[in-house]
mmCIF file as Biopython writes it, N, C-alpha, C and O atoms, coordinates in Angstrom:
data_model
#
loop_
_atom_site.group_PDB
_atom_site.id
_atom_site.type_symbol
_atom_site.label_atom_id
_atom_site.label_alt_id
_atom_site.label_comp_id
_atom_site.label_asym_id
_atom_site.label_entity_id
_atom_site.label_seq_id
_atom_site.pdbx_PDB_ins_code
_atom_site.Cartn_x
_atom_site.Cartn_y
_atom_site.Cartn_z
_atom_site.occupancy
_atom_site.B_iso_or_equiv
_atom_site.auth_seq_id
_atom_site.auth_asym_id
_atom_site.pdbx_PDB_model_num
ATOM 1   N N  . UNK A ? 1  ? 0.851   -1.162  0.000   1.0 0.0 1  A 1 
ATOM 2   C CA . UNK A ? 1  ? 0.000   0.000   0.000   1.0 0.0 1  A 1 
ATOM 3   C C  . UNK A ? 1  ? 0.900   1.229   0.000   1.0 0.0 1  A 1 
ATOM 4   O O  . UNK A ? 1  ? 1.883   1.128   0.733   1.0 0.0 1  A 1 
ATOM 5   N N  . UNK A ? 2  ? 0.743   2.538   -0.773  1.0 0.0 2  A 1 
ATOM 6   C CA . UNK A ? 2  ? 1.162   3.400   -0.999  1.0 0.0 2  A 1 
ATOM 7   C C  . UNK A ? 2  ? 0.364   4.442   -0.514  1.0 0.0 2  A 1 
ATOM 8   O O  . UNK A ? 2  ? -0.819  4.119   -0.403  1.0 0.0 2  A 1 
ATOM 9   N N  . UNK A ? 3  ? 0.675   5.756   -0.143  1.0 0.0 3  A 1 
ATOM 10  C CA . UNK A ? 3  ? -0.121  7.005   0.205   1.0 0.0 3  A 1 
ATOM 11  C C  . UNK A ? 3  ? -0.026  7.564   -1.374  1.0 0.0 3  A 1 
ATOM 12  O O  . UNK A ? 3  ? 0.475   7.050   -2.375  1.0 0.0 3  A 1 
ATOM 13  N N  . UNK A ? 4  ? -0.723  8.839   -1.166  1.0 0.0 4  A 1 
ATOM 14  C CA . UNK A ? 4  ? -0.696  9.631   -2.930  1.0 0.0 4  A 1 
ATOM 15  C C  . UNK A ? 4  ? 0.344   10.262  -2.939  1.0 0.0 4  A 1 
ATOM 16  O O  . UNK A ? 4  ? 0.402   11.006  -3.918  1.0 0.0 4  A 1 
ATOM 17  N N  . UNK A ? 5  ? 1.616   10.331  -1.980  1.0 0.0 5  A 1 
ATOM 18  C CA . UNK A ? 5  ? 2.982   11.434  -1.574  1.0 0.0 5  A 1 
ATOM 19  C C  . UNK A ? 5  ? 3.571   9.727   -2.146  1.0 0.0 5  A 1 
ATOM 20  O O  . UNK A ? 5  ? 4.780   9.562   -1.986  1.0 0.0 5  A 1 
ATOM 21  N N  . UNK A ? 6  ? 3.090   8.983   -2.532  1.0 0.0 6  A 1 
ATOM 22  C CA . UNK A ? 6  ? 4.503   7.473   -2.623  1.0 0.0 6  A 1 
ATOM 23  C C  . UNK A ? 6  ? 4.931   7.050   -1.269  1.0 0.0 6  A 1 
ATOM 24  O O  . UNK A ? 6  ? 6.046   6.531   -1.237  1.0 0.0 6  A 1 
ATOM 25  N N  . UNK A ? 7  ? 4.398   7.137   -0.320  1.0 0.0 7  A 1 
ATOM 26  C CA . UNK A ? 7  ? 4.860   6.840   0.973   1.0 0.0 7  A 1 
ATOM 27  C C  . UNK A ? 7  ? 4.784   5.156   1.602   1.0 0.0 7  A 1 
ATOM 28  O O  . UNK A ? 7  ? 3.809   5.167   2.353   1.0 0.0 7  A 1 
ATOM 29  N N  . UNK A ? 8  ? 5.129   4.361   1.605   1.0 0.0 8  A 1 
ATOM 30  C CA . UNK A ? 8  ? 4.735   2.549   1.724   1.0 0.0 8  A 1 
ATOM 31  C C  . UNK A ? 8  ? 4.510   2.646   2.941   1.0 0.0 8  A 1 
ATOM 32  O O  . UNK A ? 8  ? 5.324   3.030   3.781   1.0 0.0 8  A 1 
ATOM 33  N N  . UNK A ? 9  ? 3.215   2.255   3.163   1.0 0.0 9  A 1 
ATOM 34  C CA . UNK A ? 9  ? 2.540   1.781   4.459   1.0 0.0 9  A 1 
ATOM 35  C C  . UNK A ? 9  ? 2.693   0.675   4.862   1.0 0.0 9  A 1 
ATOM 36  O O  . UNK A ? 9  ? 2.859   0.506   6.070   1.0 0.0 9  A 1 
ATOM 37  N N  . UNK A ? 10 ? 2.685   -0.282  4.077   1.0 0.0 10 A 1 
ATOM 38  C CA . UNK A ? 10 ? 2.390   -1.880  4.174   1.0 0.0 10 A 1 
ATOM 39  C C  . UNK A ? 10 ? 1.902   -2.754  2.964   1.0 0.0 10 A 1 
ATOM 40  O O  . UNK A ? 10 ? 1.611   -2.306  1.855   1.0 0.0 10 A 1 
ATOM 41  N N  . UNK A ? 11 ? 1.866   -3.798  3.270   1.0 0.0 11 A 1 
ATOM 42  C CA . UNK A ? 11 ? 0.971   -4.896  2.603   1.0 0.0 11 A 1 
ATOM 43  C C  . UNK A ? 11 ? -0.114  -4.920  2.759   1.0 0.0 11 A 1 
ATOM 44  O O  . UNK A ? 11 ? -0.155  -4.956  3.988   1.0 0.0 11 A 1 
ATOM 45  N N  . UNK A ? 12 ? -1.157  -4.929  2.416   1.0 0.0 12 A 1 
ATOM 46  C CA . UNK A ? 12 ? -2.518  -5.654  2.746   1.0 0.0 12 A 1 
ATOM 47  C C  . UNK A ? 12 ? -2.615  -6.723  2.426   1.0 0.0 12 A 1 
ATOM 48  O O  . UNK A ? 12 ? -2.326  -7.322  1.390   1.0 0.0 12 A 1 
ATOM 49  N N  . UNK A ? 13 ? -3.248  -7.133  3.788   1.0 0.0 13 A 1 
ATOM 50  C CA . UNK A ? 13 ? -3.632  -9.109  4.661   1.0 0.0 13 A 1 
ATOM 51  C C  . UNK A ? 13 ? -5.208  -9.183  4.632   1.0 0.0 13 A 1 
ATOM 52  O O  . UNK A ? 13 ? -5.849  -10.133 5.082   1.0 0.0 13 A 1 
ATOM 53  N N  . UNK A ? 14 ? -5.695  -8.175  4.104   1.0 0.0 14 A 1 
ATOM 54  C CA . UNK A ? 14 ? -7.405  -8.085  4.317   1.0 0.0 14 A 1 
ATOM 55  C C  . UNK A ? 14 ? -7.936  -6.932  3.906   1.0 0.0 14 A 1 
ATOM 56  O O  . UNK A ? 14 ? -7.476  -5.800  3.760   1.0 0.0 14 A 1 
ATOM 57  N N  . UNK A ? 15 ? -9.214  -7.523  3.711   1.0 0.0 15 A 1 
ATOM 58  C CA . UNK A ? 15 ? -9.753  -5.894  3.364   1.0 0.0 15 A 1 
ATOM 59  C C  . UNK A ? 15 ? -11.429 -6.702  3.379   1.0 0.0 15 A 1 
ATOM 60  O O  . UNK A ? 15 ? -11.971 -7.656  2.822   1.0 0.0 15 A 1 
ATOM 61  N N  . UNK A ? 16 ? -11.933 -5.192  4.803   1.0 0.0 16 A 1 
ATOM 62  C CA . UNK A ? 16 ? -13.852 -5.423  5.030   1.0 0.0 16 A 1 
ATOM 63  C C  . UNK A ? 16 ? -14.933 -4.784  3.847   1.0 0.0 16 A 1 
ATOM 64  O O  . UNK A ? 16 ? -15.027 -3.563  3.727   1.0 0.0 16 A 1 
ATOM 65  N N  . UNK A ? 17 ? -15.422 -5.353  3.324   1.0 0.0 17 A 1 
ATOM 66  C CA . UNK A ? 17 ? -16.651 -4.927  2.435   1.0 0.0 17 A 1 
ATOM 67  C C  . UNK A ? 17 ? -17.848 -4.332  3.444   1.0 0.0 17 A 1 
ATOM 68  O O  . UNK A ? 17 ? -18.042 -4.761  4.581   1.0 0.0 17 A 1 
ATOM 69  N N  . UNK A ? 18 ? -18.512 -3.398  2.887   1.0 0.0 18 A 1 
ATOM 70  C CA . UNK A ? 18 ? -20.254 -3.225  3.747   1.0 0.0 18 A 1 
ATOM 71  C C  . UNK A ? 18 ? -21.129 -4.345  2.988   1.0 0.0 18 A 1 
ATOM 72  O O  . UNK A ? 18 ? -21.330 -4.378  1.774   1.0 0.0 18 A 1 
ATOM 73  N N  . UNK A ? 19 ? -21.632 -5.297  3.994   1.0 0.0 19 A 1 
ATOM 74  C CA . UNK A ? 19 ? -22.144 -6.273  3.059   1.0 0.0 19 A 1 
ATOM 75  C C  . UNK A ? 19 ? -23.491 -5.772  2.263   1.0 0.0 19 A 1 
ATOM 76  O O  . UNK A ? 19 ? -24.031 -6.459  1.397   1.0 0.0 19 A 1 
ATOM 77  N N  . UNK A ? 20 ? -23.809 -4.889  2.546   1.0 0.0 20 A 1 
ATOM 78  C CA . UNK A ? 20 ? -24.905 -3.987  1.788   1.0 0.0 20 A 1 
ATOM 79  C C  . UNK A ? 20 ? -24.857 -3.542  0.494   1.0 0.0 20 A 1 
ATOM 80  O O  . UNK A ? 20 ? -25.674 -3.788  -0.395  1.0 0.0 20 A 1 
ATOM 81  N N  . UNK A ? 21 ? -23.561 -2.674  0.406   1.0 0.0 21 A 1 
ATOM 82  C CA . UNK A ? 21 ? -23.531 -2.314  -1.160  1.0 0.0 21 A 1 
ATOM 83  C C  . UNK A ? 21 ? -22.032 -2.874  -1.513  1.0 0.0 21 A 1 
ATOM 84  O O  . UNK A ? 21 ? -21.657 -2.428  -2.598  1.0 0.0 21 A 1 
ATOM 85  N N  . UNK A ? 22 ? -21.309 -3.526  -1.034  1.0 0.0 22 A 1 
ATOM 86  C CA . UNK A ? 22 ? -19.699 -3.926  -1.480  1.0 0.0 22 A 1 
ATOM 87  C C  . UNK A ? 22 ? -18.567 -2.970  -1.633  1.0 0.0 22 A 1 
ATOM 88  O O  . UNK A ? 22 ? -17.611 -3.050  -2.404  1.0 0.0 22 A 1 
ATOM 89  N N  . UNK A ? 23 ? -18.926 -1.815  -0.532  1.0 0.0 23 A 1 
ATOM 90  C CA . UNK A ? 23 ? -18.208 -0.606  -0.904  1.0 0.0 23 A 1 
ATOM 91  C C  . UNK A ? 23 ? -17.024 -1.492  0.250   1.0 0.0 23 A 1 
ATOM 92  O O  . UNK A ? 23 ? -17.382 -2.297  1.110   1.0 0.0 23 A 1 
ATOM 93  N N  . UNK A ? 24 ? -15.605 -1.079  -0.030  1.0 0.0 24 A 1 
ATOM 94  C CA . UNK A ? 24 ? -14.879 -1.045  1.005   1.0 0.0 24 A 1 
ATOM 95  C C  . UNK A ? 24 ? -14.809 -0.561  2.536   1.0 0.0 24 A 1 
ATOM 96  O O  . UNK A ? 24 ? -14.187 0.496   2.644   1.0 0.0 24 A 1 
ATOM 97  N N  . UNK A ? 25 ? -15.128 -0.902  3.324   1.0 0.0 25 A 1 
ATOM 98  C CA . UNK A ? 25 ? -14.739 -0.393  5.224   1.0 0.0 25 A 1 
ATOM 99  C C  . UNK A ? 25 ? -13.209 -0.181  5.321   1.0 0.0 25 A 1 
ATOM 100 O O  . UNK A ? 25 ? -12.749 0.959   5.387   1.0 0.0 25 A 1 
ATOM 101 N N  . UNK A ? 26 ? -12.448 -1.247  5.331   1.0 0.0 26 A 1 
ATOM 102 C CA . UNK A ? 26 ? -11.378 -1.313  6.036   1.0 0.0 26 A 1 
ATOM 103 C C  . UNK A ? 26 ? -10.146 -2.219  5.099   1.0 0.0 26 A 1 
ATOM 104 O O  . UNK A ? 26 ? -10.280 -3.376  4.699   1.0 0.0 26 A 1 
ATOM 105 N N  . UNK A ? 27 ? -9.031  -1.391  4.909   1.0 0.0 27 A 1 
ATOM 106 C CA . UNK A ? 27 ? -7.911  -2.568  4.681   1.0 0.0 27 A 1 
ATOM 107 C C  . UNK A ? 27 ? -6.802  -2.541  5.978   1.0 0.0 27 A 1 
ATOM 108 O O  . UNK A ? 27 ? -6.351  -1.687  6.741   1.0 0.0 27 A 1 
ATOM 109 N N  . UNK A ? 28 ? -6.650  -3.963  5.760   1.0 0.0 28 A 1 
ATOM 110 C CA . UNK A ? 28 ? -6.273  -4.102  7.106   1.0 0.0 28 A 1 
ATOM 111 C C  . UNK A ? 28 ? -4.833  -4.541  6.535   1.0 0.0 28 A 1 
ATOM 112 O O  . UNK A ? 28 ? -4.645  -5.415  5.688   1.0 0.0 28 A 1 
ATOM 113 N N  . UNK A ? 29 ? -3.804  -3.714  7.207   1.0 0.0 29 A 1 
ATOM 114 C CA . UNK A ? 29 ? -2.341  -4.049  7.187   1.0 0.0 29 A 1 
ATOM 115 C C  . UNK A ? 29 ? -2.232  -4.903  8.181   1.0 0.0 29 A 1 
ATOM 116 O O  . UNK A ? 29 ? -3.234  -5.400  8.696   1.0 0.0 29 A 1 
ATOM 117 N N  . UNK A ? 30 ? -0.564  -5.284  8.722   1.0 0.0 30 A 1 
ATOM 118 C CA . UNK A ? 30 ? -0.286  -6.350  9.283   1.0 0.0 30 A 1 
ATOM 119 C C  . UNK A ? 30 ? -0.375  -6.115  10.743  1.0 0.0 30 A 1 
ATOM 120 O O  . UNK A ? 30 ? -0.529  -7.021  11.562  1.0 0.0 30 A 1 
ATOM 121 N N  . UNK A ? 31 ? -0.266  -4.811  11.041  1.0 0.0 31 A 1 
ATOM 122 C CA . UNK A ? 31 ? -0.330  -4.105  12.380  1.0 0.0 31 A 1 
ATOM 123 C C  . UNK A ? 31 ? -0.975  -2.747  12.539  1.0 0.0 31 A 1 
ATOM 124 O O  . UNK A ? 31 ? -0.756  -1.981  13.478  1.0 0.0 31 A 1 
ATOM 125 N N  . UNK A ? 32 ? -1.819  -2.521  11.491  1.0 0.0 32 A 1 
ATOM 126 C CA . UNK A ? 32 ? -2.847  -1.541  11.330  1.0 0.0 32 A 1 
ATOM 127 C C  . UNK A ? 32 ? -3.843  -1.262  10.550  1.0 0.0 32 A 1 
ATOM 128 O O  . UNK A ? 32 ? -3.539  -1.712  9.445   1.0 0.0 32 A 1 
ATOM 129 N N  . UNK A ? 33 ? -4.864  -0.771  10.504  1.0 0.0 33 A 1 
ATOM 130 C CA . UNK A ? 33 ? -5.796  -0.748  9.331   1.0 0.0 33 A 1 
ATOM 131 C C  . UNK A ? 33 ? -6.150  0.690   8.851   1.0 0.0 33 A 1 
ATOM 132 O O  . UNK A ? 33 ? -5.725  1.651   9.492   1.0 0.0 33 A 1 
ATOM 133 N N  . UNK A ? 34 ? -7.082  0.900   7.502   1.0 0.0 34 A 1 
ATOM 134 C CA . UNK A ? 34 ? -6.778  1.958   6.706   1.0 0.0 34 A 1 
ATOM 135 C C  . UNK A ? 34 ? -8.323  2.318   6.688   1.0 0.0 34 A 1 
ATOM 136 O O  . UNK A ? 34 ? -9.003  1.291   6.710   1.0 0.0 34 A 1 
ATOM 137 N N  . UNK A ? 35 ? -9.003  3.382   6.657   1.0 0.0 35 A 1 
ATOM 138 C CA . UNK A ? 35 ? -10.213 3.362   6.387   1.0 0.0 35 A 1 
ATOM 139 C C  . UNK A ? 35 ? -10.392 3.245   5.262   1.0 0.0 35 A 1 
ATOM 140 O O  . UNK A ? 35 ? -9.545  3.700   4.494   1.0 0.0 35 A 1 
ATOM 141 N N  . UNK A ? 36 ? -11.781 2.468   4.653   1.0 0.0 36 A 1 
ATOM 142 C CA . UNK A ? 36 ? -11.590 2.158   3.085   1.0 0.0 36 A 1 
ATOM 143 C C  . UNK A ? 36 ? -12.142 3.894   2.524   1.0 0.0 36 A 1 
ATOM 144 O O  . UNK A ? 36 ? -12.187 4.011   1.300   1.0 0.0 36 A 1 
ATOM 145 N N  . UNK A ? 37 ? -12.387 4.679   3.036   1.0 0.0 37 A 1 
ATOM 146 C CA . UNK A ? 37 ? -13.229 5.886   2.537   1.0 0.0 37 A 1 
ATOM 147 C C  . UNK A ? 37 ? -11.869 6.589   1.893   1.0 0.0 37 A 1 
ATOM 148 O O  . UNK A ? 37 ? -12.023 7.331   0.923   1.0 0.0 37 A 1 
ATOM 149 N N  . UNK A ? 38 ? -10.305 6.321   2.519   1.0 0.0 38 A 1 
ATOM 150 C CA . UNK A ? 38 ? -8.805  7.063   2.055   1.0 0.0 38 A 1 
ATOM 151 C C  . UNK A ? 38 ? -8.896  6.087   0.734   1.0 0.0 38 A 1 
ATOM 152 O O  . UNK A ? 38 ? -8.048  6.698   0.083   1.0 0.0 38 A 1 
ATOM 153 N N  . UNK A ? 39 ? -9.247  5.158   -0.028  1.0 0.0 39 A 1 
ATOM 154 C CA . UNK A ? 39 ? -8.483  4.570   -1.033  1.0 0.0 39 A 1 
ATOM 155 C C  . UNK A ? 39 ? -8.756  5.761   -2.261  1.0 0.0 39 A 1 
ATOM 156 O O  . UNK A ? 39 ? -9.342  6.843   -2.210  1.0 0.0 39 A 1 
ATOM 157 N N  . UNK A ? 40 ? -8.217  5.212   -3.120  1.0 0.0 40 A 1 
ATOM 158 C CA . UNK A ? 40 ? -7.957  6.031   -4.349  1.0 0.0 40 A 1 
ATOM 159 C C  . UNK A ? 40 ? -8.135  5.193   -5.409  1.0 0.0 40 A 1 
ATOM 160 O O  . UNK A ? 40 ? -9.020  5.210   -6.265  1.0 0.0 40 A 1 
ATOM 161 N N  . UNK A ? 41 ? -7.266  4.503   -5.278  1.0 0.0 41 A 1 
ATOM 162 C CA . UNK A ? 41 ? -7.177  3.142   -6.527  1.0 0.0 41 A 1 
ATOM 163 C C  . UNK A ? 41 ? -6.434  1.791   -6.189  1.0 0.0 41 A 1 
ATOM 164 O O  . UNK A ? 41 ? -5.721  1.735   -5.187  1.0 0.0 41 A 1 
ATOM 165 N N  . UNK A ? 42 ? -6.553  0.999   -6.795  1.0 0.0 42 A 1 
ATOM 166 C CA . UNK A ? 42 ? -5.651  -0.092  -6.826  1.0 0.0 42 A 1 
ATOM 167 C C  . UNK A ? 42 ? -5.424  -0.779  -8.409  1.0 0.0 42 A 1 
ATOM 168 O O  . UNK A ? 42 ? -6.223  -0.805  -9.346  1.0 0.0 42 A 1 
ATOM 169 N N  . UNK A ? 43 ? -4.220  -1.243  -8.335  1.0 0.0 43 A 1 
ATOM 170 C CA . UNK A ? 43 ? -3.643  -2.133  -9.670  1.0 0.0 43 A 1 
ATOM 171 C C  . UNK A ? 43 ? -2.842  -3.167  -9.636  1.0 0.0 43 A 1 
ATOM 172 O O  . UNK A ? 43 ? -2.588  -3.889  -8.672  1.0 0.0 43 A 1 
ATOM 173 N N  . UNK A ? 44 ? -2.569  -3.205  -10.386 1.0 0.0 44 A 1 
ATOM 174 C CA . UNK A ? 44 ? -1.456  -5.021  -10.228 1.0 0.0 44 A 1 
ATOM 175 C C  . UNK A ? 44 ? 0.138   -4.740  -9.616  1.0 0.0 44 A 1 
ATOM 176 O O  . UNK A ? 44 ? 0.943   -5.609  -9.280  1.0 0.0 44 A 1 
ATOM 177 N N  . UNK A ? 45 ? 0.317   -3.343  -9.584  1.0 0.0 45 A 1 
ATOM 178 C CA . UNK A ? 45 ? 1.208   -2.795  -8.253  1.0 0.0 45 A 1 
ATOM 179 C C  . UNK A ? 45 ? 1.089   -2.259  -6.873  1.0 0.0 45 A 1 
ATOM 180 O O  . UNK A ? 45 ? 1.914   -2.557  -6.011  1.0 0.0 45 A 1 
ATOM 181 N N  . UNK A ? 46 ? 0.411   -1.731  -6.720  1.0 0.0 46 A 1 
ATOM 182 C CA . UNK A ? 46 ? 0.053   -1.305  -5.464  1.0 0.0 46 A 1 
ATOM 183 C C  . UNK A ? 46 ? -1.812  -0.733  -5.160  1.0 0.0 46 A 1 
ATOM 184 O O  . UNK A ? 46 ? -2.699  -0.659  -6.011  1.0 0.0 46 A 1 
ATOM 185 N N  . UNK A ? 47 ? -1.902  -0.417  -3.699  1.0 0.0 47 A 1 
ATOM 186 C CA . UNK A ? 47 ? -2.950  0.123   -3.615  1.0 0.0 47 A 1 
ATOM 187 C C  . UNK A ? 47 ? -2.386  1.395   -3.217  1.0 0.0 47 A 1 
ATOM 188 O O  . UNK A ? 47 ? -1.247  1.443   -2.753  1.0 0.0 47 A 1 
ATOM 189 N N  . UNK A ? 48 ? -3.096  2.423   -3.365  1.0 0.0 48 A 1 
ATOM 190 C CA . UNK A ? 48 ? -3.054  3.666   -3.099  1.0 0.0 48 A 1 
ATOM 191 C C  . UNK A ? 48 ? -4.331  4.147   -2.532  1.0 0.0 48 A 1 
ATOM 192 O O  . UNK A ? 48 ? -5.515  4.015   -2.844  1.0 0.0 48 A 1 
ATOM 193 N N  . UNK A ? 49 ? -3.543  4.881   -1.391  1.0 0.0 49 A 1 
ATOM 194 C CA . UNK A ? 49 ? -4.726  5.474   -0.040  1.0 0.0 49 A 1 
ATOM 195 C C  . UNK A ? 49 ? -4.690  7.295   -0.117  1.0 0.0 49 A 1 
ATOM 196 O O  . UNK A ? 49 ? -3.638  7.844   -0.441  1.0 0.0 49 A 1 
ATOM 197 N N  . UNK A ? 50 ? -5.288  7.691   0.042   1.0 0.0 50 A 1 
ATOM 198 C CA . UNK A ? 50 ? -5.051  9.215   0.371   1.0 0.0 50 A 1 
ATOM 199 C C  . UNK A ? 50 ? -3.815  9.792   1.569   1.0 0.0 50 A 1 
ATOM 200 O O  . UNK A ? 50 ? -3.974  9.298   2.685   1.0 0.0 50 A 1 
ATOM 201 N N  . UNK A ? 51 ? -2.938  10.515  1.467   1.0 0.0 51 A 1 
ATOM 202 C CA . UNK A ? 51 ? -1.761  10.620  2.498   1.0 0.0 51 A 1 
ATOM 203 C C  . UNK A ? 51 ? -2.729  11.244  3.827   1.0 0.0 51 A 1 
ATOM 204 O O  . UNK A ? 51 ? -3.751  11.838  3.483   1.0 0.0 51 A 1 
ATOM 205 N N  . UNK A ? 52 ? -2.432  11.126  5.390   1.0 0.0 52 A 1 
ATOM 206 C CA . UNK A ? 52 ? -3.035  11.819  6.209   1.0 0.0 52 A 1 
ATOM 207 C C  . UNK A ? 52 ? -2.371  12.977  6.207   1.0 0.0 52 A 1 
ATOM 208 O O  . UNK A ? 52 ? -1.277  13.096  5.655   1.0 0.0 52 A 1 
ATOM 209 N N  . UNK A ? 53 ? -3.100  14.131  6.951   1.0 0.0 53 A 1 
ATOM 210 C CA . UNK A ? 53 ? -2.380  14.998  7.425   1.0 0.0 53 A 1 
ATOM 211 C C  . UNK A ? 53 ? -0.725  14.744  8.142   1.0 0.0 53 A 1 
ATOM 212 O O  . UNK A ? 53 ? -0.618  13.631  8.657   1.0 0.0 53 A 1 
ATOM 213 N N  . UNK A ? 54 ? 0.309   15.468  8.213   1.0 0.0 54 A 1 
ATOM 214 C CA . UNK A ? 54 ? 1.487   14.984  8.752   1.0 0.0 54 A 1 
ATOM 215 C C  . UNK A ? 54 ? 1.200   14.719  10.487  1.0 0.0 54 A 1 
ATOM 216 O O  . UNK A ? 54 ? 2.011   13.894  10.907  1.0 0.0 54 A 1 
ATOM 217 N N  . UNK A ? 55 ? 0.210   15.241  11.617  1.0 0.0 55 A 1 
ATOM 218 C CA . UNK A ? 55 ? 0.282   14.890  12.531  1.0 0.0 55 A 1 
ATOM 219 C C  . UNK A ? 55 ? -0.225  13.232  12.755  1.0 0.0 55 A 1 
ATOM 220 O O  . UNK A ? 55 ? -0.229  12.438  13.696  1.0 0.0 55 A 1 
ATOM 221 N N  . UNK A ? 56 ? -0.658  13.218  11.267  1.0 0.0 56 A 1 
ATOM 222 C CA . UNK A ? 56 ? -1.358  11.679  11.626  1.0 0.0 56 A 1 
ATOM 223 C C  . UNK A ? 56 ? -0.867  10.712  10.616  1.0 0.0 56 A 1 
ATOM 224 O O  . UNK A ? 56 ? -1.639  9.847   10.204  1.0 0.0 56 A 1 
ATOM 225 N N  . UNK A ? 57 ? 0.243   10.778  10.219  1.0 0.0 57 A 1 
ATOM 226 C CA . UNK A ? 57 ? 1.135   10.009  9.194   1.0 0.0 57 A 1 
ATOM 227 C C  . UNK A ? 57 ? 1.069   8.440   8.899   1.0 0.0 57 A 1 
ATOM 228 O O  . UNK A ? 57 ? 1.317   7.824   7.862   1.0 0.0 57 A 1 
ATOM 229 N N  . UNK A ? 58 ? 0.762   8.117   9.825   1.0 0.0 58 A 1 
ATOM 230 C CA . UNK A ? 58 ? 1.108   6.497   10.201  1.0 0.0 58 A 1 
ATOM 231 C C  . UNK A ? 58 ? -0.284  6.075   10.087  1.0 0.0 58 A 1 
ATOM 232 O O  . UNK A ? 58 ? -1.142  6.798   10.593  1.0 0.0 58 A 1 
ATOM 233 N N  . UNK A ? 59 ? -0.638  4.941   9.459   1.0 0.0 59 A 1 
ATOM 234 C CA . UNK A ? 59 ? -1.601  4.256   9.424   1.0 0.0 59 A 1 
ATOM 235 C C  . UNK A ? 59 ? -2.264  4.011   10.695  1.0 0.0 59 A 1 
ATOM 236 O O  . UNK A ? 59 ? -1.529  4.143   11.673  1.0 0.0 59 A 1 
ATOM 237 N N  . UNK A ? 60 ? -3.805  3.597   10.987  1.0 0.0 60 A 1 
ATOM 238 C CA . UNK A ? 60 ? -4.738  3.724   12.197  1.0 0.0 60 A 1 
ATOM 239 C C  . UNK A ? 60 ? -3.717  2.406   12.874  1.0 0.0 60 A 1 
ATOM 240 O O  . UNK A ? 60 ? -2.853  1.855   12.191  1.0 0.0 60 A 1 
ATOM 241 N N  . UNK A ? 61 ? -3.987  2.055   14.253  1.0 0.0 61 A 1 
ATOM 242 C CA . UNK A ? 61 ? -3.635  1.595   14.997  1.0 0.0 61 A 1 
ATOM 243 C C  . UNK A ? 61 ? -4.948  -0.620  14.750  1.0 0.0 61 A 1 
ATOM 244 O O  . UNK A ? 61 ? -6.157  -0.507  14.951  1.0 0.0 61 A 1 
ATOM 245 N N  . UNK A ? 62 ? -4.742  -1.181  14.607  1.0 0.0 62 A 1 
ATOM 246 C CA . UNK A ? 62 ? -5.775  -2.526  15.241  1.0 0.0 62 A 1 
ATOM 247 C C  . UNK A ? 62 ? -6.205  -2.058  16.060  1.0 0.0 62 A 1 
ATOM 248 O O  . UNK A ? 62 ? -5.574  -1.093  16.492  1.0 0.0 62 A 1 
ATOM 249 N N  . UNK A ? 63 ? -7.144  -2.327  16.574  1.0 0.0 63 A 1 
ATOM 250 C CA . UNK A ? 63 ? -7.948  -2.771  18.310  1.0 0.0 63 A 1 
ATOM 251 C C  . UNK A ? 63 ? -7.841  -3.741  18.564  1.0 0.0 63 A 1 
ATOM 252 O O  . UNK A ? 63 ? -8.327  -4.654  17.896  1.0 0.0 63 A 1 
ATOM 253 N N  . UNK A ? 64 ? -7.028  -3.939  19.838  1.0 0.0 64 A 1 
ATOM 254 C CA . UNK A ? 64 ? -7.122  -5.213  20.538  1.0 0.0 64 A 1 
ATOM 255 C C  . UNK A ? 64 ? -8.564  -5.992  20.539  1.0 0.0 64 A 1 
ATOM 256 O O  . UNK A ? 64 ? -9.379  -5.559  21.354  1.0 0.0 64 A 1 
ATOM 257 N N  . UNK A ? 65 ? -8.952  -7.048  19.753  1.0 0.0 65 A 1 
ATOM 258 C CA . UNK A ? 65 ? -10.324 -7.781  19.744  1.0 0.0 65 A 1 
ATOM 259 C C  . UNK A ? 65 ? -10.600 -8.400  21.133  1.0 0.0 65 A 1 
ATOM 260 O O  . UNK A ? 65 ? -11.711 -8.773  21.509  1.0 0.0 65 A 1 
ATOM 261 N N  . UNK A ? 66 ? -9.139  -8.482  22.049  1.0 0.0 66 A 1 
ATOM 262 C CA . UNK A ? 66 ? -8.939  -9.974  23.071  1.0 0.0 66 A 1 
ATOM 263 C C  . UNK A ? 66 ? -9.795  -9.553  24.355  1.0 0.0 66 A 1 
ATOM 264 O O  . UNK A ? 66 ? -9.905  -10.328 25.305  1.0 0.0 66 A 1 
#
């Protein structure tokens, strides 16, 4: 996964659909997830997310499920 600045976030291991209309929720990296509302695009190289603001650079955090 890429930001729109080229920035590598991660891999994506998952990604949540709304089972309603099949829009994207969530891609989920290996130790964080992305809201699906930041994507932009994807292709047979990368996905691309919208960059955050710089105070919030780093991809969302998991929630502990346990």
């Amino acid at each position: 996964m890429l930001d729109d600045h080229g920035r590598e976030l991660g891999h994506v291991r998952d990604v949540e659909f709304d089972p309603r209309d099949g829009s994207v929720v969530t891609l989920i990296l290996k130790d964080a997830y992305v809201d699906g509302a930041r994507l932009l695009g994807l292709g047979s190289y990368a996905v691309v997310v919208r960059a955050l603001a710089p105070s919030d650079s780093m991809p969302d955090t998991v929630p502990d499920h346990a």
